[in-house]
N, C-alpha and C positions, 0 to 999 in steps of 0.2 A: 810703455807705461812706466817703466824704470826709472826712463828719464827724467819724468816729471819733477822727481824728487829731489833734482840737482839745485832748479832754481831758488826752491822754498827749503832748502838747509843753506846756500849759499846768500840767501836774503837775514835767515835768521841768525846767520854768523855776525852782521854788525849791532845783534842787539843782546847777544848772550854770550858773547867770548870773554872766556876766563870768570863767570860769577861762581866764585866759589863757596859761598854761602855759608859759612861754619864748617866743611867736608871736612873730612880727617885728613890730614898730608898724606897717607896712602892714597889714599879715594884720586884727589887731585893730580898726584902721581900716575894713578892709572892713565885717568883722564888724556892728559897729554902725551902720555905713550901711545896712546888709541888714537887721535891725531895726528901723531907724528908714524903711523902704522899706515891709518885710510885716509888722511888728512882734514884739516880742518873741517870744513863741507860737514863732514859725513860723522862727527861726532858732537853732539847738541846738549848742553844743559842752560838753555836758557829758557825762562820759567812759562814763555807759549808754548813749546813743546812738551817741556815737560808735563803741562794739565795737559794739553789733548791728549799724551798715551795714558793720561788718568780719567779720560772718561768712561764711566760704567753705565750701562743700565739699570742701576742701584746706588746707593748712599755710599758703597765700597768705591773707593779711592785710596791705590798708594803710591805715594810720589817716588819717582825712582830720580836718582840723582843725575844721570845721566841717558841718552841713547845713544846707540855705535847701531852704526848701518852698514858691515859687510858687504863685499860685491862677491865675495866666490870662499872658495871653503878652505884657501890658505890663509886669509884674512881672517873666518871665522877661528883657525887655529891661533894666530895672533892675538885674538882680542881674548882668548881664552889662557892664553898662557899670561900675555897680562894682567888677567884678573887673577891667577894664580900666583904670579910673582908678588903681586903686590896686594894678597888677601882681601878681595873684593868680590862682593857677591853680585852673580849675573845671572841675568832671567830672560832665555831666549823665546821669541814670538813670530810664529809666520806670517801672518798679516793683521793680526791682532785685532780681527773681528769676531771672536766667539762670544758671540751675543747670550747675553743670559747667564753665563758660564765666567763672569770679572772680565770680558773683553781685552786690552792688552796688558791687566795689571798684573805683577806681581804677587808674588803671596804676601810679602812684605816692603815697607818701605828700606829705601834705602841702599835698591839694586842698581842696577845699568842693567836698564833694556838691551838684549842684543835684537834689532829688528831685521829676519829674512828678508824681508820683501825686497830689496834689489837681487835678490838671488832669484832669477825668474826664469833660467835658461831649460830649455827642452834639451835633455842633454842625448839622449836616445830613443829612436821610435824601432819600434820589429811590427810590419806589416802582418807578415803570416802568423806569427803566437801572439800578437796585440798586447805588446808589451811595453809600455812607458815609461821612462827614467825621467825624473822631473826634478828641478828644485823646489824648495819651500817657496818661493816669492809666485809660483805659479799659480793662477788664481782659476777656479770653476770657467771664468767667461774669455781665459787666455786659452787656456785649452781647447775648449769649445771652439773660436775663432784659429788658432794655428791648425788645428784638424779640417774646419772646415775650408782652408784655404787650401790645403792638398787633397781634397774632395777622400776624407778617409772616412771608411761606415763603422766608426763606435760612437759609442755612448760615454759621455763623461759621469762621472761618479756625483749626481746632482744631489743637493741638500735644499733645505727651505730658505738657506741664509744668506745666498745671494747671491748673484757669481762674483762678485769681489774677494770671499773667501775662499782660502788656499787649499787645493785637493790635499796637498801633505799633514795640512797642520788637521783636515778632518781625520783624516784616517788614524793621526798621531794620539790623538782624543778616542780614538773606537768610534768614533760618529757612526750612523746608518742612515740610507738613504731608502727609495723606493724602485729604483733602477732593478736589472736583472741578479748585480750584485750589492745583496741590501747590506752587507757587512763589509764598510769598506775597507777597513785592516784585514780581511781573510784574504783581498785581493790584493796585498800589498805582499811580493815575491822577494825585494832585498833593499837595502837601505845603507845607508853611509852615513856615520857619525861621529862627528868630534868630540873625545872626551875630557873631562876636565882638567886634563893633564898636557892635553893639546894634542895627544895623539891620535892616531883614526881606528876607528870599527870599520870592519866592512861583511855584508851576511859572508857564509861559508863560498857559497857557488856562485857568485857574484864575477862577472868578467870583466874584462880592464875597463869596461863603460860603465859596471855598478848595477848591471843588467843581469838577474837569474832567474829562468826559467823553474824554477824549483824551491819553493818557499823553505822548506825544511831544513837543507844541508844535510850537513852531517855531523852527526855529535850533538853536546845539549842545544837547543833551538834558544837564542839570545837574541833575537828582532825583538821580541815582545817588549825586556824591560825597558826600551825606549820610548814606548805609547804610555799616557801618562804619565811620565816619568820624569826624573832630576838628575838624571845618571849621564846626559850627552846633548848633543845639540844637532839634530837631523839634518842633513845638508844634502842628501838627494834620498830616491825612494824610487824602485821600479814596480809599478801597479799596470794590475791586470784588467783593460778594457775589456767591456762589455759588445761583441759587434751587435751592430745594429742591423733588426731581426726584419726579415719583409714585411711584419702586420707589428704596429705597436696599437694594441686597444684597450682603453677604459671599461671599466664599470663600473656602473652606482648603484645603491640599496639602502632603501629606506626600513627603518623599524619603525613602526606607530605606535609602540610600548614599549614603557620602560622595562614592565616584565619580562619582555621578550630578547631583554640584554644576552640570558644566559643560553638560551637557543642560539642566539647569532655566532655566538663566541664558540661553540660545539660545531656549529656548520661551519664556521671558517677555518677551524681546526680540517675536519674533511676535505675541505676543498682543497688546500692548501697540500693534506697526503695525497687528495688523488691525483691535482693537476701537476704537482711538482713544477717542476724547473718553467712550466709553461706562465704560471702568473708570478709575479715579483712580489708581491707583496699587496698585505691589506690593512688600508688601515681602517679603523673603528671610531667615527669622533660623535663627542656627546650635540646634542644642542646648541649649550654654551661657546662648544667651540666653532661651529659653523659660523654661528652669528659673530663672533670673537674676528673671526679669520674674514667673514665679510666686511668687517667694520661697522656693521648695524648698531651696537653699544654705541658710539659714540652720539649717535644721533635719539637715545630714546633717555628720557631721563630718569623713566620709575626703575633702570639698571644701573642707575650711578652709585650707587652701596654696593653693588657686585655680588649679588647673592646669588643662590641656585636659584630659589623660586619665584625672584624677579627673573630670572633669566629665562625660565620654563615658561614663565606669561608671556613672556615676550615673544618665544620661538612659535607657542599656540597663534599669538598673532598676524605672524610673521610665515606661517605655514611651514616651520621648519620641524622634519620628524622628532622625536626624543634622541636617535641614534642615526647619522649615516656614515656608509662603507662606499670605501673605495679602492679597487685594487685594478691591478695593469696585468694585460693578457703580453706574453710575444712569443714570437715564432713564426711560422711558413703560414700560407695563407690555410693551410687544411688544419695543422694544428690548433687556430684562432678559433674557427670554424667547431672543432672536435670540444676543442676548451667553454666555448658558448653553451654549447649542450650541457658541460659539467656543469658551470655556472649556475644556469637556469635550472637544471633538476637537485642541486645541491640548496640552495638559497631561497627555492620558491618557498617553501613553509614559513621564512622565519620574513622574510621581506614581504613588505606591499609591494612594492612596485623596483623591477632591475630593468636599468639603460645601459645600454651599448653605446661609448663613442670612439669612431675614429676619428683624426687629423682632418680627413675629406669630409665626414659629416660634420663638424665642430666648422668648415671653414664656411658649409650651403648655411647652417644657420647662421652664421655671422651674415652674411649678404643680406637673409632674409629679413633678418633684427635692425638692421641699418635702414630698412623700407619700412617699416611701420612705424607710426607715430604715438604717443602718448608715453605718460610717468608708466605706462605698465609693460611698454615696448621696451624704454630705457633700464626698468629693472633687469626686464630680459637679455639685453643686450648685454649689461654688467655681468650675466649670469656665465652667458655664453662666452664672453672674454675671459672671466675666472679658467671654466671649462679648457679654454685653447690653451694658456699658461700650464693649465694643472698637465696637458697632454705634453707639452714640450718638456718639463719638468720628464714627465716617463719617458720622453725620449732621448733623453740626453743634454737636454738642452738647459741651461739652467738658466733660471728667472727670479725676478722680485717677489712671486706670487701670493708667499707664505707672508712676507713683512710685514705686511698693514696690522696684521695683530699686535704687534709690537706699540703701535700708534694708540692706544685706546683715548690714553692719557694725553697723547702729546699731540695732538690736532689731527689734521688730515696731512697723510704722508706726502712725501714727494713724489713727482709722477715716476721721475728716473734718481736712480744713486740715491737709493734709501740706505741709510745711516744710524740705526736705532740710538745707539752711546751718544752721536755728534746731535742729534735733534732731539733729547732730552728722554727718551722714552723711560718708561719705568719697567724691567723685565727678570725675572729670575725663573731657572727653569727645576723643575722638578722633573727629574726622570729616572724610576727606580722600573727593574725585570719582572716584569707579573707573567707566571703559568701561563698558558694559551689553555685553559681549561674555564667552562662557566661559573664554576663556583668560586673559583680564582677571581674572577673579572669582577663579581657581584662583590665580593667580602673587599677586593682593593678600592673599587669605586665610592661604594658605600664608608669606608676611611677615610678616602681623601675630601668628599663633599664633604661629611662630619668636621674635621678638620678646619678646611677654608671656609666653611659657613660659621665656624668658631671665631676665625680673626676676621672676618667683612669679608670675604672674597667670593666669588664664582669659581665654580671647577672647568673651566674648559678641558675638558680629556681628549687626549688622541691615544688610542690602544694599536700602535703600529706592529704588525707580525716581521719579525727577525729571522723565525724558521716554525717550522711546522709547532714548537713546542713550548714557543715565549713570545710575549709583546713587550717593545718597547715602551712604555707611557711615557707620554710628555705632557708636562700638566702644567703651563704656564701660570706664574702670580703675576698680574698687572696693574699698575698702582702710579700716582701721580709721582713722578719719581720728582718733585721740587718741595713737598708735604713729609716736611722729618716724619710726622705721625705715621703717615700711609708706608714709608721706608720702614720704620721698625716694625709696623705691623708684618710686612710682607715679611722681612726676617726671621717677626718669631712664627709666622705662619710654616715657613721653611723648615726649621728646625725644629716643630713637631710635628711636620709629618715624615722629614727625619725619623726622631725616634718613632712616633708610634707606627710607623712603617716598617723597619727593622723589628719592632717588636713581632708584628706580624709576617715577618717573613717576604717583604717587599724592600729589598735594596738598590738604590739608585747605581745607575752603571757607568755615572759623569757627575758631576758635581764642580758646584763653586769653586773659584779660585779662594775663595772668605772659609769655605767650609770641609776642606781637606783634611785638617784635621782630627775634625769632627769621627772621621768615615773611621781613623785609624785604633787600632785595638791592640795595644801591646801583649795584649796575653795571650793572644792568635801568634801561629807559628807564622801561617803566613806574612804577617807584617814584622815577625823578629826577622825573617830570610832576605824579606825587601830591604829593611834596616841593614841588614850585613850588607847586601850587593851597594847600596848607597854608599859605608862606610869604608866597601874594599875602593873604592872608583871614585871615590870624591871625598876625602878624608879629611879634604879642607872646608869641607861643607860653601862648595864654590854656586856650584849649580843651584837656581831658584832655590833657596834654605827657605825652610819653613810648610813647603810642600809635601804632604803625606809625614807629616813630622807632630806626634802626639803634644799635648800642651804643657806635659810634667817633661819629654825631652827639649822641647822648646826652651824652659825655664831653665833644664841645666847646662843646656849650649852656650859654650864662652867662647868660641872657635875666633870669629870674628874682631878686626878691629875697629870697627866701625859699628856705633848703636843702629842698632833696626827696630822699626816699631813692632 
C-alpha cells in the first residue's frame, strides 16, 4: 500500500515544483531542505495536493503550504528539526481520515503536513502477551490482513471508520471501539516519539523494539500527554490485542417506548456489573439513527428538514422501535451460554423483543434470504447483510458498515473505499461523556434534540458504554455539505450544544479540529499545567500551533515568522 504513493507524488512533481506562492523565505527554505532530506517525490506543494489534505466533512478548510511524507522515524526527526531550524509550523497526521473530527486539516493555515502514512511497518509482534509495536501509516485493514496471513487469533481494535484508518492515530485521539477492548489508549502499553526538538521519547519499560509489557513504568506516567496533543509526533506504539474468544455473539433489543429510555439505561448499567469482562460493550441508538445508519433518509422526503418528529414518523412507518441495543457476548462456549441467561433475565422487562446472533446463524440466514423473492426478501437480505458486517466489526474484523451515514447528503455511497471528505459528505461529530445512569440519559437526550430541533437537525444518538459507569454519545449533524446555509447552520448547531452541554455537565471527550479552542479554559489549572508542558517542549510553538490554544493566547502569539490564519 505504501507504495502506491510513489507514482502519484512523482506525477505530481511535474506540475508543482517550486510554486512558491508568496511563502515567507523561511517557509521555502524549509521546503527544500525537506527535499533535499526525503527527496523531491515525497515533498508536495503543489495546489492538487494541497486541497485534497483540505478536504473536510465541513466548510473547515486550512490550506497547509506544504506535505513531507516520511518513510521512518529518522526522517521524521529531520523534517522536525527543519521546521525548527527554520521556524516553521508543522502538523503531523496518521492517515488523515478522522471523519467528522477536520479530517487531515490542521488547526491553522499555513503549516506543512507531516503525513505518516508511508510509515506502515509492523515492527514487533509477541504471540504469547499479544502485543503489537506498529507504526502510524498502519491502517485497521493492514493489520487485519498481516494477522490473518500468519493465521493469528486476535482481534484488531475496530472502529465505524473504516479500515483505512490508522490503529495509532485512533488510539492517539482516545477513540473507542466495541471489541473486547472498548478503550483503545488503555490498550496502548508504550509508544515512541519525536519531539520538537528532534529528539526521542521513549515509554520507561520500553525494550530496544519499543515493545513494554507494562503500561505504567516507573515514575510520573508521560504516554498520555501525546494523545491529543501538540507536544511530539508518534512514530510507533505497542498495543494490546484482544485474543480472539471461541464464541463471539451479538445481541439486539428493542424498546417500544420512548419512556422506557430510562429503564434501559438502569438495566444496562446491571448487565454490564454483572456480566463484566463477558460482553464488550453496548450500545443504545435512537430511531433516528438506525434509519440514519440504514440510509433510509435518503430515500423518504417528509425527512429532508431533518427533524426529530419527521424522523419519529418515519421510523413508525418503517417499523423501527424508538430505541435499539446492541451489544457483543465473548468468551468459551459455557460462558456465552452462562451470559445468555444474564442477558435475557436482565433485559426482559425493559425490551420487547432480545435476539441472539452468531457468525453461523447470520451466515444460514443469508442463504435463506438469497432464496426468496420480492422487495420484502430484498429488505431482508439488506438486513441480514447489515447484521454480518456489524458481527465482523465484534470480531475483529473491520468494515465500511457504519459509513453510509455519513452519505445522507451526498448520494448513495460507494460499494467499496468509501471516503466521506473525498465524496462530499457533510459530517461533524458531537461526542460529549453522559453517566451510565437513567436520569442522566433522559436530561442529556432531551438537550440535545431541543438543541438540533432548534438549528433543522435530527438527533441521531448512539449512547455507547465505555465502562460500567459512562457512555460515550455520538451524536452526528448531517447536512449538505455544498449549501453555505446548511454548513453554518451545522456550526452554530455545534456550538450550542457545546455550551449548553457543558452547562449541564455533558462534556465532549474529542472535538473538532475548528473547535479546540473552544474546550480550553484558562482559569482551570489543568489547562495552565497543559500550557506549561507545551511551553517546556515546544517553546517555539513548532507542533500543530493553535491546538488546545485559547483565542486571547492566540491573539498574543507572535512566535512565528510566517502569518497563519
Amino acid at each position: 500500500m505504501c507504495g502506491s504513493y510513489r507514482f502519484f507524488f512523482v506525477w505530481a512533481a511535474f506540475r508543482g515544483h517550486c510554486e512558491s506562492r508568496g511563502r515567507s523565505p523561511m517557509m521555502n527554505a524549509a521546503i527544500e531542505a525537506w527535499r533535499t532530506a526525503l527527496g523531491v517525490e515525497w515533498v508536495r506543494d503543489d495546489v492538487q495536493t494541497i486541497e485534497r489534505y483540505a478536504q473536510d466533512t465541513s466548510d473547515y478548510a486550512r490550506q497547509a503550504v506544504a506535505i513531507v511524507v516520511p518513510s521512518n522515524t529518522l526522517q521524521v526527526q529531520e523534517v522536525v528539526r527543519i521546521a525548527s531550524t527554520y521556524r516553521v509550523p508543522i502538523h503531523p497526521i496518521s492517515t488523515g481520515r478522522n471523519w467528522g473530527y477536520g479530517t487531515a486539516n490542521p488547526p491553522r493555515g499555513g503549516c506543512a503536513i507531516v503525513d505518516l502514512s508511508r510509515m506502515c511497518e509492523i515492527r514487533a509482534f509477541d504471540a504469547d502477551l499479544g502485543l503489537v509495536t506498529l507504526e502510524p501509516g498502519v491502517t485497521q485493514g493492514a493489520l487485519r490482513a498481516w494477522m490473518d496471513e500468519r493465521h493469528l487469533p486476535f482481534m484488531v481494535p475496530t472502529t465505524g471508520a473504516g479500515p483505512g484508518c490508522s490503529v495509532v492515530g485512533n488510539a492517539l485521539e482516545r477513540g473507542y471501539g466495541i471489541t473486547p477492548v472498548a478503550d483503545h489508549f488503555a490498550a496502548v502499553t508504550a509508544l515512541e516519539a519525536v519531539l520538537p526538538d528532534g529528539s526521542m521519547y521513549r515509554s520507561p519499560m520500553a525494550d530496544k523494539e519499543g515493545m513494554g509489557a507494562f503500561k505504567w513504568g516507573v515514575g510520573p506516567y508521560l504516554d498520555g500527554i501525546f494523545t491529543q496533543g501538540h507536544v511530539g509526533i508518534v512514530t510507533s506504539m505497542t498495543v494490546a490485542l484482544a485474543r480472539r474468544p471461541a464464541c463471539v455473539e451479538a445481541f439486539y433489543f428493542w424498546i417500544d417506548a420512548e419512556s422506557k429510555l430510562e429503564s434501559a439505561v438502569e438495566a444496562t448499567r446491571r448487565l454490564l456489573q454483572e456480566a463484566g469482562a463477558n460482553i464488550g460493550g453496548i450500545n443504545l441508538m435512537s430511531a433516528a439513527r438506525v434509519l440514519a445508519m440504514s440510509g433510509r433518509h435518503r430515500h423518504a422526503d417528509d425527512v429532508a428538514n431533518g427533524s426529530d418528529a419527521d424522523a419519529v414518523a418515519l421510523a413508525r412507518r418503517m417499523g423501527v422501535a424508538p430505541w435499539m441495543g446492541i451489544g457483543a457476548i465473548y468468551g468459551t462456549r459455557f460462558h456465552a451460554r452462562a451470559t445468555r441467561h444474564v442477558v435475557r433475565r436482565t433485559l426482559d422487562d425493559v425490551a420487547r423483543r432480545i435476539v441472539f446472533m452468531t457468525p453461523a446463524k447470520a451466515a444460514r440466514l443469508d442463504r435463506l434470504a438469497r432464496c426468496l423473492p420480492g422487495a420484502r426478501a430484498r429488505r431482508f437480505a439488506e438486513m441480514v447483510d447489515v447484521m454480518k458486517q456489524g458481527l465482523s466489526l465484534l470480531e475483529g474484523v473491520p468494515g465500511e458498515v457504519a459509513l453510509p451515514l455519513a452519505y445522507r447528503h451526498a448520494g448513495a455511497p460507494p460499494v467499496h473505499d468509501r471516503h466521506p471528505s473525498r465524496d462530499g459528505c457533510g459530517l461533524l461529530w458531537y461526542a460529549p461523556i453522559v453517566p451510565l445512569r437513567g436520569k442522566d440519559a433522559r436530561r442529556f437526550v432531551d438537550l440535545a434534540r431541543g438543541v438540533c430541533s432548534r438549528h433543522g437537525f435530527d438527533s441521531p444518538i448512539t449512547l455507547t458504554s465505555v465502562s460500567e459507569r459512562s457512555f460515550d454519545c455520538t451524536l452526528p449533524l448531517l447536512f449538505d455539505r455544498t449549501d453555505a446555509g446548511a454548513c453554518k447552520a451545522a456550526r452554530e448547531c455545534w456550538d450550542e450544544l457545546l455550551s449548553v452541554g457543558r452547562q449541564s455537565g455533558f462534556l465532549p471527550y474529542r472535538v473538532h479540529v475548528r473547535n479546540t479552542s473552544s474546550i480550553v479554559d484558562e482559569t482551570q489549572g489543568f489547562w495552565a499545567v497543559a500550557g506549561k508542558i507545551k511551553a517546556a517542549l515546544d517553546p517555539l510553538n513548532i507542533l500543530s500551533p493553535g491546538r488546545w490554544e485559547s483565542v486571547a493566547k492566540r491573539c498574543r502569539h507572535t512566535t512565528h515568522t510566517i502569518e497563519m490564519e
